[in-house]
N, C-alpha and C positions, 0 to 999 in steps of 0.2 A: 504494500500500500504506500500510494506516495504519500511526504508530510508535507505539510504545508507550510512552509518558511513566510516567516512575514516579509514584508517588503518596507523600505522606510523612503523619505522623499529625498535620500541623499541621490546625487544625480540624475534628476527628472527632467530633462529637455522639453520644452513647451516649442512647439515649428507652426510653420505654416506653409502652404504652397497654394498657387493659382493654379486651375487645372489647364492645361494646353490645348486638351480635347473634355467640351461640354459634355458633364454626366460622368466623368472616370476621373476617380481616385488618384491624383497623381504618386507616384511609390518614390520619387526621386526628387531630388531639390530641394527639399524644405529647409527653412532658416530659419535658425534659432532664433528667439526672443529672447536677449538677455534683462536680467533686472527682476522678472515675473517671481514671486515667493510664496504667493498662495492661491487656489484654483478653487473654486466654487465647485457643491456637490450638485452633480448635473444626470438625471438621471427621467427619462420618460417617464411621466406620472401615468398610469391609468386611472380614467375615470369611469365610474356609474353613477345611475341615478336610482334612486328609489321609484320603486314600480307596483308599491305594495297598494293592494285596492282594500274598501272596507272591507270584505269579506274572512279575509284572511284575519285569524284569529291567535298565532301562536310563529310567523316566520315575518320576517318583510320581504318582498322579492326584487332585486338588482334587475337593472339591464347593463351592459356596456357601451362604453361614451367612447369618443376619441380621445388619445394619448394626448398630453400638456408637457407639451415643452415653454422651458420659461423663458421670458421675453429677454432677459437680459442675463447673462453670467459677468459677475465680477472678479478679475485678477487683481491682485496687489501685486503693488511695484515699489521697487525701491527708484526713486527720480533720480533719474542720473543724464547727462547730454546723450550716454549711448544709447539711453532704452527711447527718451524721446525721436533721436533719430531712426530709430529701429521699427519704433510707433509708426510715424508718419513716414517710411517707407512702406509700412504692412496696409495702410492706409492706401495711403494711393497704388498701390500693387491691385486690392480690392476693387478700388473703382475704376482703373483701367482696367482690368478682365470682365468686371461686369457691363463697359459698354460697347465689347468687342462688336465687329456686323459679323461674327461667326455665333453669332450667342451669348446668352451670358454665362462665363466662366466664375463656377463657384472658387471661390478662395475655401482650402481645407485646414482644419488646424488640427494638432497632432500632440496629443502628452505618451511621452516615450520613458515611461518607467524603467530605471534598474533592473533589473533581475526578473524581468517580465517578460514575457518571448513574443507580445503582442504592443500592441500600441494602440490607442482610443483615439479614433479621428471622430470630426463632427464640421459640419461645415457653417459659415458664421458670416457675417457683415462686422468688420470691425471699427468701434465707433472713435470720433478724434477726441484729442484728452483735453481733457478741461483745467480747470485750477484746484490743484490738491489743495488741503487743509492742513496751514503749519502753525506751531507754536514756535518760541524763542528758546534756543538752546539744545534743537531735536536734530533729527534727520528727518528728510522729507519722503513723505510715503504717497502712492497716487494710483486711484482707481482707474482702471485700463478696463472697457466693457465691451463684451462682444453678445451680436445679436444673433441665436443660431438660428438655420434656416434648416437644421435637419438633428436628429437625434444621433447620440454616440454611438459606434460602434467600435469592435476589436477586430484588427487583421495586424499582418505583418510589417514588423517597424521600416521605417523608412531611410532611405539615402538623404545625406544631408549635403547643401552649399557650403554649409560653413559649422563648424566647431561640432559636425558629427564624426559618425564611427562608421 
């Protein structure tokens, strides 16, 4: 029986990649986002409703709704010149692919876990950064939000441009 070794968030790669060809996965190219330190739990809700009429006396009866994906995920960032420049690269990378005259190319984003034989892609619109919230005497920390347009899934980790394996 296999065990199940935990996994921790030392070396998790956060990428992303435009696809080249509309509707496919790209498996190569992705670019790291440096700075990213925390990733929101992003997970297809299912929904039902209650469908229970008077009669029923002792159960309620469900039906099934459509999956809820959430409008917005939040990353934390550490502000730094290179994660802004990285930003508004991943930025305008997004809205050049989406208004190709080939279609619009989803932008993929990619968390590539340590010791994990897959990697969780999701495809997203990523939104431009606003003004973090500082105090005097801190580091500056700043919400990075992306709007997905498809729910997570697991395949095989990806080729990377820069600072992969």
């Amino acid at each position: 029986m296999a065990k199940n070794i935990p996994l921790s968030t030392i070396g998790v790669k956060i990428s992303y990649a435009v696809e080249t060809t509309a509707g496919t996965r790209p498996t190569t190219g992705y670019t790291v986002i440096h700075g990213l330190y925390s990733t929101p739990d992003f997970n297809a809700a299912p929904n039902t409703a209650d469908a229970t009429s008077f009669d029923n006396k002792e159960y309620t009866t469900k039906i099934a709704l459509l999956k809820e994906i959430p409008d917005n995920l939040e990353f934390g960032a550490r502000m730094g010149q290179t994660f802004v420049n990285e930003w508004e690269t991943l930025v305008f990378a997004y809205e050049t692919g989406i208004k190709t005259t080939a279609g619009a190319l989803e932008t993929w984003f990619c968390i590539d876990i340590e010791g994990l034989d897959k990697s969780i892609y999701f495809t997203g619109k990523p939104i431009a950064l606003g003004i973090p919230s500082m105090e005097a005497n801190s580091g500056i920390d700043i919400t990075a939000y992306i709007s997905p347009t498809g729910e997570p899934t697991f395949s095989t980790d990806p080729t990377y441009a820069n600072d992969g394996e």
